[in-house]
C-alpha positions as CSV (number, residue, x, y, z in Angstrom):
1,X,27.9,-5.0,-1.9
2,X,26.8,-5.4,1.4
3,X,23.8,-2.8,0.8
4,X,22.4,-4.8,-1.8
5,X,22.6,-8.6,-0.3
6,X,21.1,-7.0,3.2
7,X,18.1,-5.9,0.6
8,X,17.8,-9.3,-1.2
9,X,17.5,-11.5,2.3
10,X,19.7,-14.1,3.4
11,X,22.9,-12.8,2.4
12,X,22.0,-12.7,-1.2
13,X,21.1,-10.4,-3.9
14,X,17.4,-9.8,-5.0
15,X,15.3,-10.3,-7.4
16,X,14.3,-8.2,-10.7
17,X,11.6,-7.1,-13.3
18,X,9.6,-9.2,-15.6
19,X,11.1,-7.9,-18.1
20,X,15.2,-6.7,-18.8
21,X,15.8,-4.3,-16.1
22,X,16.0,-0.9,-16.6
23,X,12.8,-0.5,-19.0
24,X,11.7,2.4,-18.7
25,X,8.4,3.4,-16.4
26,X,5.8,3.8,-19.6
27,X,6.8,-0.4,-20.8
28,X,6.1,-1.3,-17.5
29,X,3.0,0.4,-16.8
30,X,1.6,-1.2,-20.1
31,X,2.3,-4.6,-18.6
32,X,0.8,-4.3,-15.6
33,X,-2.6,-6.0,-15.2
34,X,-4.8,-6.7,-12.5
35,X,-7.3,-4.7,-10.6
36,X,-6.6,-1.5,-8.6
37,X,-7.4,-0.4,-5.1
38,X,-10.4,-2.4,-3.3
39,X,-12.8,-1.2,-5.0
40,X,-11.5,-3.6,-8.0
41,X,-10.7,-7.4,-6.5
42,X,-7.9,-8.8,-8.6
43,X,-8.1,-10.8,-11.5
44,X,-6.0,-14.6,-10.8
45,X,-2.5,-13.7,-10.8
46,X,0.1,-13.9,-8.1
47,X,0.4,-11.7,-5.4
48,X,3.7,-11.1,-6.4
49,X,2.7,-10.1,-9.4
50,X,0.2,-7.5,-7.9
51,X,2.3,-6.1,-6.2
52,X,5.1,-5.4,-8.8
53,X,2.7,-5.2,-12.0
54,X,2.7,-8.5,-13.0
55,X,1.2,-10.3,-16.1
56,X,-2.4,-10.2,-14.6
57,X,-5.8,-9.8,-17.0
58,X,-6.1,-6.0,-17.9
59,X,-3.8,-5.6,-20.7
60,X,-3.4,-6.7,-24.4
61,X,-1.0,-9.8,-25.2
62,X,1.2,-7.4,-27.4
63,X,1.7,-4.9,-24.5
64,X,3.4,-7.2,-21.9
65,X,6.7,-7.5,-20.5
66,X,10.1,-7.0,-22.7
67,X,11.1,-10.7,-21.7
68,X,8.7,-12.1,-24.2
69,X,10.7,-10.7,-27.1
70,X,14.3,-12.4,-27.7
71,X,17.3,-10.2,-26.5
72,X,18.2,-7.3,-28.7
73,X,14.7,-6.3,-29.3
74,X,13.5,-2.7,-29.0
75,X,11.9,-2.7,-26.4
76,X,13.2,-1.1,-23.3
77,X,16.5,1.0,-22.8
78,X,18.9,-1.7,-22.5
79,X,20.3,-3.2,-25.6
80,X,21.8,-6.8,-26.1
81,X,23.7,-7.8,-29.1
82,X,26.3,-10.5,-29.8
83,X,29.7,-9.2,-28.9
84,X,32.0,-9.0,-32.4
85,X,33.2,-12.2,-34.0
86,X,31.2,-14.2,-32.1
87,X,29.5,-17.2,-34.1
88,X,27.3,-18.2,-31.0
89,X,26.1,-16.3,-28.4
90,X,28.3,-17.2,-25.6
91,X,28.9,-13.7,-23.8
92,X,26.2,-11.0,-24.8
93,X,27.3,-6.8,-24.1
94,X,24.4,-5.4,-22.6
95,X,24.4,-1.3,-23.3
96,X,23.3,0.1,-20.2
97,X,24.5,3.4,-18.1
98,X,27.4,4.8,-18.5
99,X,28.9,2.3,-21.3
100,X,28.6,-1.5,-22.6
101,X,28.2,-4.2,-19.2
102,X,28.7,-7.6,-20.4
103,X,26.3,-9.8,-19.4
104,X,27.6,-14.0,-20.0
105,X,25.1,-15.7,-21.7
106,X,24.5,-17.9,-18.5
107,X,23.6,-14.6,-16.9
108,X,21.0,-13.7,-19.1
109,X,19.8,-17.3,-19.2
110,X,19.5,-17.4,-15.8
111,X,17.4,-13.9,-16.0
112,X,15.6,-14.8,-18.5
113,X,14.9,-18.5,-16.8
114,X,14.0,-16.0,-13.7
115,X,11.2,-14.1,-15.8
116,X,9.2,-17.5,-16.8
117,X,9.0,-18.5,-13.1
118,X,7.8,-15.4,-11.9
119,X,5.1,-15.1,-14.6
120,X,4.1,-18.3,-13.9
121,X,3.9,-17.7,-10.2
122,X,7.1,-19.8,-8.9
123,X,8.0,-18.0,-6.6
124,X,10.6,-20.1,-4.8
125,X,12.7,-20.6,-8.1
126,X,12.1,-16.9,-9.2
127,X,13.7,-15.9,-6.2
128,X,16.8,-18.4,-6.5
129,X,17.3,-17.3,-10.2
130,X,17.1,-13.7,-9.8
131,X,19.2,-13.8,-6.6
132,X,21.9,-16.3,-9.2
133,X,21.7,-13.6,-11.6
134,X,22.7,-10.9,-9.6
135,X,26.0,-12.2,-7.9
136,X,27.1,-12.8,-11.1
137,X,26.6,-8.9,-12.6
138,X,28.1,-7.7,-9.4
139,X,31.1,-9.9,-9.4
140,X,31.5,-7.8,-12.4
141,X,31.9,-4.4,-13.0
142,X,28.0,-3.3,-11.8
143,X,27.7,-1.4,-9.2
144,X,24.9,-1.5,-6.7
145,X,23.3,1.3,-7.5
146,X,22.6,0.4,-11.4
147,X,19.5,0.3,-12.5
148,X,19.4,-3.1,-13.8
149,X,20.4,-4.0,-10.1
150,X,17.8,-2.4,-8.3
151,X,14.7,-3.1,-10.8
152,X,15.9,-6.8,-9.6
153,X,16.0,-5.7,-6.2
154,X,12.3,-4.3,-6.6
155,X,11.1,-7.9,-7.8
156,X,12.7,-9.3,-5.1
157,X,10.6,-7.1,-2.5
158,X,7.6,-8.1,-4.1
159,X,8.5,-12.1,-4.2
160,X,8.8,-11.7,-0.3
161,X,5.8,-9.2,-0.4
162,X,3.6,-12.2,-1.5
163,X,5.7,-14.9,0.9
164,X,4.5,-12.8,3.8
165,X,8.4,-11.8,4.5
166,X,7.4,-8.7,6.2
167,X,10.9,-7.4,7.1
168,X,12.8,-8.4,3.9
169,X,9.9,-7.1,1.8
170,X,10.3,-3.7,3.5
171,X,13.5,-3.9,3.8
172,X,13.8,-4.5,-0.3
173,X,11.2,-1.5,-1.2
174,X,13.4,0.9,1.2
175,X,16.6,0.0,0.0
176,X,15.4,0.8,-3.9
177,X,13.8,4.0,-2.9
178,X,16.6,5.2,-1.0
179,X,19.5,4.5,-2.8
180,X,17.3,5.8,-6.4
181,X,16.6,8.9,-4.8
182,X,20.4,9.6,-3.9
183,X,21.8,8.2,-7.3
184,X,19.1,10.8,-8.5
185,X,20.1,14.0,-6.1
186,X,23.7,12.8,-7.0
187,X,22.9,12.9,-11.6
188,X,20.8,16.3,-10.5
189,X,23.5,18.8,-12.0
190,X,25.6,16.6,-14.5
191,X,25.6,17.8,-17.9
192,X,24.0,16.4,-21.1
193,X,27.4,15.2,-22.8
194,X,28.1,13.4,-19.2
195,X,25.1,12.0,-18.6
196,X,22.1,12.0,-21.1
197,X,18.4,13.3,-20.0
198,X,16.7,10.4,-21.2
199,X,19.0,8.0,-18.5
200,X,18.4,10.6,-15.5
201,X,14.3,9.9,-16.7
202,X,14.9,6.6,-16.6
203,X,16.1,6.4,-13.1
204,X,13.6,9.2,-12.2
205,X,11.0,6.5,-14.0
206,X,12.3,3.8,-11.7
207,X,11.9,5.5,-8.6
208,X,8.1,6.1,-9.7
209,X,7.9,2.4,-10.0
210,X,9.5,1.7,-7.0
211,X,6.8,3.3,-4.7
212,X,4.2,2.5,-6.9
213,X,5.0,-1.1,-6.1
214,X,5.9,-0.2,-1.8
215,X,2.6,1.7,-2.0
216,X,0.5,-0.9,-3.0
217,X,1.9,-3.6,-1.0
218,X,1.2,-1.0,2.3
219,X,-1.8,-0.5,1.3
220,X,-2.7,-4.8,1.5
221,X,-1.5,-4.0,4.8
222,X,-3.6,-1.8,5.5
223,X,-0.8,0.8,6.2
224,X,-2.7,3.8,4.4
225,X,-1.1,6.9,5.8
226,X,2.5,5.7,4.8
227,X,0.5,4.1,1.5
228,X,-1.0,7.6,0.8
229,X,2.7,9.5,1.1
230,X,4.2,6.7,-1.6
231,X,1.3,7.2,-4.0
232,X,1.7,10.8,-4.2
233,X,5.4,10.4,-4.9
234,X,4.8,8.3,-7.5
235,X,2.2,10.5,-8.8
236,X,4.6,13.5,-9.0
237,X,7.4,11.7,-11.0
238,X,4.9,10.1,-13.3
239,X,3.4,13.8,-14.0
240,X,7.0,15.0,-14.2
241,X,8.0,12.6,-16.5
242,X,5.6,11.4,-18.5
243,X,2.3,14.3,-18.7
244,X,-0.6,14.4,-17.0
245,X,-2.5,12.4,-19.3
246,X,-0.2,9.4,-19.6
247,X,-1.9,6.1,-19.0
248,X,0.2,5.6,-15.5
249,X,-0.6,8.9,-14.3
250,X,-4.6,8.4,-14.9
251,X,-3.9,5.0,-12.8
252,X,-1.7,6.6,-10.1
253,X,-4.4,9.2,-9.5
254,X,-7.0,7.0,-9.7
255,X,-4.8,4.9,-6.8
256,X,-4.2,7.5,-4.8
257,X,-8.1,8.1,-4.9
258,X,-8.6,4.5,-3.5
259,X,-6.1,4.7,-0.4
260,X,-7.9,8.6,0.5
261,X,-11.3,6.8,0.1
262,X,-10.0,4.5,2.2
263,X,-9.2,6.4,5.1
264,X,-12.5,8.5,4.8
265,X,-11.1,11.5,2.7
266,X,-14.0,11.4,0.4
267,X,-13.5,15.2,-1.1
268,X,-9.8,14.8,-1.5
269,X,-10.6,11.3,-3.1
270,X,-13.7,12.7,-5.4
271,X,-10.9,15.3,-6.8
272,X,-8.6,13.1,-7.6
273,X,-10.9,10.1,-9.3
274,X,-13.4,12.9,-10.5
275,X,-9.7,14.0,-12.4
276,X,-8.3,10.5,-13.5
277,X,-11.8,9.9,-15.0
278,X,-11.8,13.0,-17.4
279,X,-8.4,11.8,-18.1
280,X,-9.0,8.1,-18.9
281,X,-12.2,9.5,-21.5
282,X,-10.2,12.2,-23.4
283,X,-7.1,9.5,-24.1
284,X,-9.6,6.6,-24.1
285,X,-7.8,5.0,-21.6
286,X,-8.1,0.9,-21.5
287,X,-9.6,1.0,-18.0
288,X,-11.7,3.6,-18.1
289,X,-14.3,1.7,-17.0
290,X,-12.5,0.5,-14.1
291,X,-11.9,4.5,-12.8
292,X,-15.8,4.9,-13.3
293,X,-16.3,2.1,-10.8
294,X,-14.0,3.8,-8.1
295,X,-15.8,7.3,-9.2
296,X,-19.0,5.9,-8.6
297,X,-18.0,4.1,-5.4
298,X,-16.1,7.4,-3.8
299,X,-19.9,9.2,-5.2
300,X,-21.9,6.4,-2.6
301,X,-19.6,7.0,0.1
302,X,-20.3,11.0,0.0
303,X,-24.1,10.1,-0.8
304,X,-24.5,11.4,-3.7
305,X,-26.7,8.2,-4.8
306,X,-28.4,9.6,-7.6
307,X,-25.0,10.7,-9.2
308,X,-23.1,7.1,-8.3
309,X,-25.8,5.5,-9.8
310,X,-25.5,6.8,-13.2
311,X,-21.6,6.6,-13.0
312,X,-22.2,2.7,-11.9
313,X,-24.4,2.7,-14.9
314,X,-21.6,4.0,-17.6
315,X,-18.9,1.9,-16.0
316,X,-21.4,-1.4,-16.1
317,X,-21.9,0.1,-20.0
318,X,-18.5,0.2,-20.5
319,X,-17.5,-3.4,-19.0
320,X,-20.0,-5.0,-21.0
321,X,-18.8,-3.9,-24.3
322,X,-15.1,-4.6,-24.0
323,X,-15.9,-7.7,-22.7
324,X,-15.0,-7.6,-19.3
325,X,-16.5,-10.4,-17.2
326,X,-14.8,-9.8,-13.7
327,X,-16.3,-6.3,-13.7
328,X,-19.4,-6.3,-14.7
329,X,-20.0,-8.7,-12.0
330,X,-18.3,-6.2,-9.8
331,X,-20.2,-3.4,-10.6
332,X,-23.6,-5.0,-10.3
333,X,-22.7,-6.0,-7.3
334,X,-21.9,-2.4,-6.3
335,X,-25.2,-1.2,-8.0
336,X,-27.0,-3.7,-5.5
337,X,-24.6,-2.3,-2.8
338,X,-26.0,1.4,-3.8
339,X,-29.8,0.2,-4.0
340,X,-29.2,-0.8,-0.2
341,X,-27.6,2.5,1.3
342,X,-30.4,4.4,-0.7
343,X,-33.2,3.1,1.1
344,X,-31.4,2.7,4.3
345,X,-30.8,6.6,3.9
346,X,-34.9,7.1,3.7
């Protein structure tokens, strides 16, 4: 236990995911809102939230988090159902690895209690519930390394993330990546009828989350080398996993993109947006538009002006038809951005 309290700060144990812990990657990506990379400013939300794909602008009502359907819904890997006999639900089984954990029902009040303040940006509380909530599942019979734990663990990282915490928000990110990637190297050989494929991709899944989330908080903090090296970790698992043309993948390389552009990679950056952007128009991706804009910002950096500006053009297209207010502002301010460097380039 002591692993997991040093993660959660102050003797304690962290915080979790908006929704149960342990959905898989692909729910959690569809929740996620916000902007990406600086080339997007954020929508309102809290930083928090940014930094562990929170309930920003960006997505549909109906794709958010797993916590806004009632336990036992489908969503997600974990399943919670009233334990047999039971007329009320005073202890609820949660099915997780390796077998039923029971969760009390205080427990996943206290979770689900935990999930409203984060989405509502209280941080303070958040913490205290999410910290509440985990003494009490390991007290049990979880084990640090679960995934329910360490999803928890993640949000914690991000509630100190956005408190400024620098130690105990790196400290949280490492301790989630490290002890994922041995649980992972450790699940590597065991066999189907021991352990099923879909939990080691769920694990696998996590990880991918996990320094999606450290990447983006190094990257506020202007770390981008050690951004860069999580970004293309994250990238490899969500190709892996889930196929190159998977929503999360088109936004990983489209991340990835931002933090080379960043550090004056422009070719490296141009392959990778140049990708993600054939990507997001063959699967019709929601953010298409938003790719175009880093495309066409990445094309003004390499001074190809005459290229950017038609990209610029299809993005600001694209924005205005689905609606989006935040970026067409963006990209017209961009296209005025572009009109300078052209004739300061004559």
């Amino acid at each position: 236990m002591a692993a997991a309290a040093a993660a959660a700060g102050r003797g304690s144990r962290g915080g979790g995911g908006p929704g149960r812990p342990g959905v898989p990657w692909a729910s959690w990506e569809e929740r996620r809102g916000g902007r990406r990379g600086r080339h997007h400013p954020p929508a309102e939300e809290s930083q928090a939230q940014r930094h562990e794909g929170g309930a920003g602008r960006g997505r549909s009502d109906s794709a958010r988090s797993p916590a806004t359907v009632a336990p036992g819904g489908q969503q997600g890997r974990h399943r919670v159902h009233l334990q047999h006999g039971e007329r009320a639900p005073r202890r609820l089984a949660l099915q997780g690895e390796g077998g039923a954990v029971v969760w009390s029902f205080r427990t996943v009040c206290l979770f689900q209690m935990a999930n409203v303040a984060f989405m509502q940006g209280q941080l303070d509380n958040a913490e205290k519930l999410y910290k509440a909530s985990m003494s009490y599942l390991l007290a049990g019979d979880t084990k640090e390394d679960d995934n329910a734990i360490l999803e928890m663990s993640l949000k914690l990282a991000s509630i100190y993330a956005s408190q400024k915490q620098h130690e105990l928000a790196v400290a949280g990110y490492q301790f989630c990546i490290l002890t994922l990637e041995e649980k992972i190297a450790k699940q590597k050989d065991l066999p189907e009828d021991v352990l099923p494929a879909e939990e080691k991709a769920n694990t696998r899944l996590l990880l991918g989350m996990s320094l999606d989330s450290y990447a983006r908080y190094l990257l506020n903090i202007n770390q981008l080398p050690a951004a860069q090296q999580m970004y293309e970790k994250a990238l490899q698992i969500s190709n892996d996993v889930q196929g190159e043309t998977h929503p999360q993948t088109v936004v990983l390389m489209n991340d990835l993109a931002t933090v080379l552009d960043a550090q004056g990679h422009y070719d490296e950056a141009y392959s990778y947006v140049k990708r993600a952007a054939e990507l997001a128009k063959e699967t019709e991706h929601s953010e298409e538009h938003m790719v175009l804009n880093n495309l066409a910002a990445i094309l003004m950096h390499k001074e190809d002006f005459l290229q950017a500006k038609q990209v610029y053009k299809e993005a600001l297209k694209q924005a205005q038809q689905k609606g989006d207010v935040v970026s067409v502002q963006h990209i017209q301010e961009e296209l005025a951005e572009l009109a300078k460097r052209r004739k300061g380039s004559k």
